[in-house]
C-alpha positions as CSV (number, residue, x, y, z in Angstrom):
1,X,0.0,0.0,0.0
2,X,0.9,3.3,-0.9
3,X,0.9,6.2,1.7
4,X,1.5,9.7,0.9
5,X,4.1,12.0,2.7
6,X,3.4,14.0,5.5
7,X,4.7,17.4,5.1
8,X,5.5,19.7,7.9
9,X,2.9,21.6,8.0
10,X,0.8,19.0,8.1
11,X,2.6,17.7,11.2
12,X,2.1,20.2,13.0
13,X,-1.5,20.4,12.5
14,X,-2.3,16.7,13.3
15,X,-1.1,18.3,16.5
16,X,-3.0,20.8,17.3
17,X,-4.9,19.4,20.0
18,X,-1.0,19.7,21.7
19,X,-0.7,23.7,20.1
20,X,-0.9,26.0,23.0
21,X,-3.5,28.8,20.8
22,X,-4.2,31.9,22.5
23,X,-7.5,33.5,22.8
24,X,-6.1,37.2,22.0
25,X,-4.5,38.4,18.3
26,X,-2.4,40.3,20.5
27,X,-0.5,37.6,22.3
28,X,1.0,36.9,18.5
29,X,1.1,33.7,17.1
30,X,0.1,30.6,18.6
31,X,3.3,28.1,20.0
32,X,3.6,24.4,19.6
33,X,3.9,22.3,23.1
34,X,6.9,20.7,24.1
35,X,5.3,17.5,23.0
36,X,4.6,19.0,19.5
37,X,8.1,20.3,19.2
38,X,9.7,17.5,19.8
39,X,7.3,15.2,17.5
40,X,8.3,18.2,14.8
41,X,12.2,17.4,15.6
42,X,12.1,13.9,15.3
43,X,10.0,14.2,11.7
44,X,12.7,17.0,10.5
45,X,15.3,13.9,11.4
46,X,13.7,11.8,9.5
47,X,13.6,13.9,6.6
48,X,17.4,14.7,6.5
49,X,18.4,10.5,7.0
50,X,16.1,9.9,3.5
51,X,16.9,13.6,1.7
52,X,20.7,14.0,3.3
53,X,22.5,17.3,2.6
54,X,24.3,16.8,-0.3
55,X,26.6,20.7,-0.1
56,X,29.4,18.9,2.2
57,X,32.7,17.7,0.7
58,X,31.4,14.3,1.2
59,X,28.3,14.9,-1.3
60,X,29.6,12.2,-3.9
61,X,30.5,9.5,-1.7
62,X,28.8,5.9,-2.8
63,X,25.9,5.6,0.1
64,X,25.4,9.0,1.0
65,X,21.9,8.6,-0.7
66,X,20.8,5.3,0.6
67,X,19.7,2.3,-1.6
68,X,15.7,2.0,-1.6
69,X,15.7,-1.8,-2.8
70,X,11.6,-1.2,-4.0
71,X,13.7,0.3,-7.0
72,X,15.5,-2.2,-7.6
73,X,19.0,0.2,-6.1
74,X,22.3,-2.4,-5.2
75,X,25.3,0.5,-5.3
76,X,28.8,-0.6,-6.8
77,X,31.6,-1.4,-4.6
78,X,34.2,2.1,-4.4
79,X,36.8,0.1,-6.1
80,X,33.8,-1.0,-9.2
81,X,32.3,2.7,-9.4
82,X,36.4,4.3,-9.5
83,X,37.2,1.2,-12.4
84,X,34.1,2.1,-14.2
85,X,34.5,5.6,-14.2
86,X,38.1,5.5,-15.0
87,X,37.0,3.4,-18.3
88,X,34.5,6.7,-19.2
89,X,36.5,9.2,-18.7
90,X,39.0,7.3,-21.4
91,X,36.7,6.2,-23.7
92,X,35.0,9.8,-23.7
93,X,38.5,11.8,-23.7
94,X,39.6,15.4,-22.3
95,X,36.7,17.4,-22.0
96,X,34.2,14.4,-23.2
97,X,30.3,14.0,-21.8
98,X,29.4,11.1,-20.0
99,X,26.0,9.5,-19.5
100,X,24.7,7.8,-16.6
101,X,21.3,6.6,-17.1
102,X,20.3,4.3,-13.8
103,X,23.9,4.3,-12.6
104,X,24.5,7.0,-9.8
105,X,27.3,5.4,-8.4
106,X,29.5,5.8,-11.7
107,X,27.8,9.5,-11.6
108,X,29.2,10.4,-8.0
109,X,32.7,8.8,-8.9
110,X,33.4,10.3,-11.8
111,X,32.4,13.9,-9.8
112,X,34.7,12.9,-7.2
113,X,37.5,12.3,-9.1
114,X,37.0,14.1,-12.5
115,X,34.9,17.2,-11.7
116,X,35.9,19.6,-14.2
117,X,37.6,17.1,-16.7
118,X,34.5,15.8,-18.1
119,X,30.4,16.8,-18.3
120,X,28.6,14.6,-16.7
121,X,24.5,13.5,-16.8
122,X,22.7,11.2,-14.9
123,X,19.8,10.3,-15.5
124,X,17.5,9.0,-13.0
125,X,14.3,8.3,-11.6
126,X,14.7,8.5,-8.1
127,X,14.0,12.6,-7.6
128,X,16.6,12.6,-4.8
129,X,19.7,12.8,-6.8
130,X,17.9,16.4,-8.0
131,X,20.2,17.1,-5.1
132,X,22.9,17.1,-7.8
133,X,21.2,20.2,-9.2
134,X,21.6,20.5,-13.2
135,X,23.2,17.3,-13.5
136,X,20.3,15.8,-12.5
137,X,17.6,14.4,-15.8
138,X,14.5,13.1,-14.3
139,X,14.5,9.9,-16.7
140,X,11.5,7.1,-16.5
141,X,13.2,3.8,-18.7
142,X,9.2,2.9,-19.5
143,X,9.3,6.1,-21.2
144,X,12.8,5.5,-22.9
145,X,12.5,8.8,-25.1
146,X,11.0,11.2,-23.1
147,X,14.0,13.3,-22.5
148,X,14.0,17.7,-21.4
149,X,14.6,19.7,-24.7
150,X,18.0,20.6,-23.2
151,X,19.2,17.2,-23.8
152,X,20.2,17.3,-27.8
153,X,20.4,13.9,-29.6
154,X,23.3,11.9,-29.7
155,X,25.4,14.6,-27.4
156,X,26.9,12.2,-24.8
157,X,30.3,10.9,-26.1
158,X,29.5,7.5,-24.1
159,X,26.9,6.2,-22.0
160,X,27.2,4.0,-18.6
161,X,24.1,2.2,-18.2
162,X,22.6,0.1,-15.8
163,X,19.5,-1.2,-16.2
164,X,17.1,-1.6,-13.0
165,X,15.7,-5.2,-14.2
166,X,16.6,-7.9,-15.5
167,X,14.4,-8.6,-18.1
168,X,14.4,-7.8,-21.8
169,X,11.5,-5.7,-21.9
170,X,13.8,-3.0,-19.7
171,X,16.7,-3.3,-21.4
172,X,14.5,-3.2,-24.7
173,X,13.4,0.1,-23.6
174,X,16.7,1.5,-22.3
175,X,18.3,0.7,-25.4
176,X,16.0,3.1,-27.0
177,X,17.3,5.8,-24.5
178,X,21.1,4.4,-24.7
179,X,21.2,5.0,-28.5
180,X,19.3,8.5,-28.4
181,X,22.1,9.7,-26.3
182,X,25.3,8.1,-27.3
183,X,27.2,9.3,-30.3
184,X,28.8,5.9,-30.4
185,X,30.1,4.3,-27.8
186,X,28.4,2.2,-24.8
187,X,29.1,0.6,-21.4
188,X,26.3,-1.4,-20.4
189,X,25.7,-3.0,-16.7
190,X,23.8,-5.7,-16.0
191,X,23.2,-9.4,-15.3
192,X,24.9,-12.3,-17.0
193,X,21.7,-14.0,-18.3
194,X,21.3,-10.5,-20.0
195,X,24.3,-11.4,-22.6
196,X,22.2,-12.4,-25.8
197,X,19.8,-9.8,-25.8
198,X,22.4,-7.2,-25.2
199,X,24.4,-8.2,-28.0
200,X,21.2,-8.4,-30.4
201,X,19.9,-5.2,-28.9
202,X,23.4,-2.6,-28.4
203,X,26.2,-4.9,-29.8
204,X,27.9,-5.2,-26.9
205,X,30.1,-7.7,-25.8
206,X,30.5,-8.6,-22.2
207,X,34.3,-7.7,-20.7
208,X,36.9,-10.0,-18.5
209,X,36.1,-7.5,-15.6
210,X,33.4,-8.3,-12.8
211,X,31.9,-5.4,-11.4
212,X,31.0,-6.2,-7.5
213,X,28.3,-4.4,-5.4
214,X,28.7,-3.0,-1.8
215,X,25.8,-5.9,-1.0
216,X,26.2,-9.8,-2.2
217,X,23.3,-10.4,-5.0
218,X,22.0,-13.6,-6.1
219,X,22.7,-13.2,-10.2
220,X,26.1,-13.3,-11.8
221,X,26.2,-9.4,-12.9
222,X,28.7,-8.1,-15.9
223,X,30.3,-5.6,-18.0
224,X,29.6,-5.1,-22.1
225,X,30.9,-2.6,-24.3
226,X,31.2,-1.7,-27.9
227,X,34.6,-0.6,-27.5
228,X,38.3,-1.0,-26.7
229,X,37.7,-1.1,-23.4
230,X,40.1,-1.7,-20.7
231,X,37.6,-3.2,-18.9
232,X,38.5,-6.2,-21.2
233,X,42.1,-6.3,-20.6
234,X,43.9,-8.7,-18.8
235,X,43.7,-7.8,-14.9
236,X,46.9,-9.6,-13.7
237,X,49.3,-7.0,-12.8
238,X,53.0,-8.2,-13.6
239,X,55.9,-7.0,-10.5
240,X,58.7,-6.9,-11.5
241,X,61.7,-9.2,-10.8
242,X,63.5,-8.7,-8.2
243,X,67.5,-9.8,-8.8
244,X,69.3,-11.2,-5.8
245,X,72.8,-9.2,-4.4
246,X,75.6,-10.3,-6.7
């Protein structure tokens, strides 16, 4: 069932019976009870835990704006957002734009780490990241091309996508949005089974690299790109050899 928010105001007035009102205009305005007051405190609480301030340094940290799992939410892992991003910013190039349709994560590393290097979208429909101010595109996947006017055609050098099912009617749809904004190149997100239909659908191919989520979920989840991607290279790092005293 759903249940609409309570706003402030209306707080307050649910307790009125515990308002101290005055019977003259010239006492001024009518004062909420201890009782009330507090009841108002803890609801203002609540309000920030859910809506957090997002004008601290710590704004694009991964969890900040928590997961709401009745949309489907599971954020990357630090080290996944910062290997995803990475791949972005390379594949989109100095000064490049950069899509994130259902993929905040990617969105708040690459604005940790590459603020001014590259233009960055995402695209979401949880109206909380409108904390991110312009950045933020209001973006329904089961209305895949019903984008602002201030979004042109094919103006995002590559988009990171992550779709919020797994099911081919999703991915169907955000494909539609994927290649409306991309001028080319794609790196999609999303569950193993999803491999066919992502290659029939985008052309992708999936990548050696696993992306991992900060929480364990029960389907094998992977990379695909259309690309040179590094995200396909091999991950073994080779150290050097160390040579004994002679």
């Amino acid at each position: 069932m759903l249940v609409a928010p309570i706003t402030s105001g209306e707080l307050v007035w649910s307790l009125g019976d515990r308002c101290e009102m005055s019977d003259s205009e010239d006492e001024g305005p009518p004062q909420l009870s201890s009782y009330a007051l507090a009841a108002l405190q803890e609801f203002y609480a609540e309000q920030q835990q859910h809506h957090p301030d997002l004008r601290g340094d710590d704004k694009y940290n991964i969890g900040i704006i928590e997961e709401n799992w009745q949309l489907s939410q599971f954020w990357y892992s630090p080290e996944t957002a910062l290997r995803l991003a990475e791949d972005a910013v390379a594949a989109a190039g100095e000064g490049g734009r950069i899509a994130c349709v259902s993929a905040p994560s990617v969105y708040q590393k690459l604005r940790e780490r590459h603020r001014d290097a590259v233009s960055v979208c995402i695209f979401e429909y949880d109206r909380r990241f409108a904390a991110y101010g312009e950045d933020f595109v209001y973006y329904d996947y089961k209305n895949p091309v019903d984008l602002p006017e201030r979004i042109a055609t094919h103006s995002f050098d590559i988009v990171v996508a992550d779709p919020p099912y797994l099911s081919e009617e999703c991915l169907r749809k955000m494909s539609e949005t994927i290649k409306l904004l991309t001028r080319g190149k794609i790196l999609l997100c999303t569950g193993a089974v999803m491999e066919e239909a992502a290659a029939k659908l985008l052309g992708v191919k999936m990548c050696k690299f696993i992306p991992e989520h900060t929480r364990t979920l029960g389907n094998e989840f992977r990379c695909f790109v259309n690309y040179d991607s590094g995200l396909d290279r091999d991950l073994s790092v080779q150290l050097p050899v160390q040579e004994g005293p002679k």
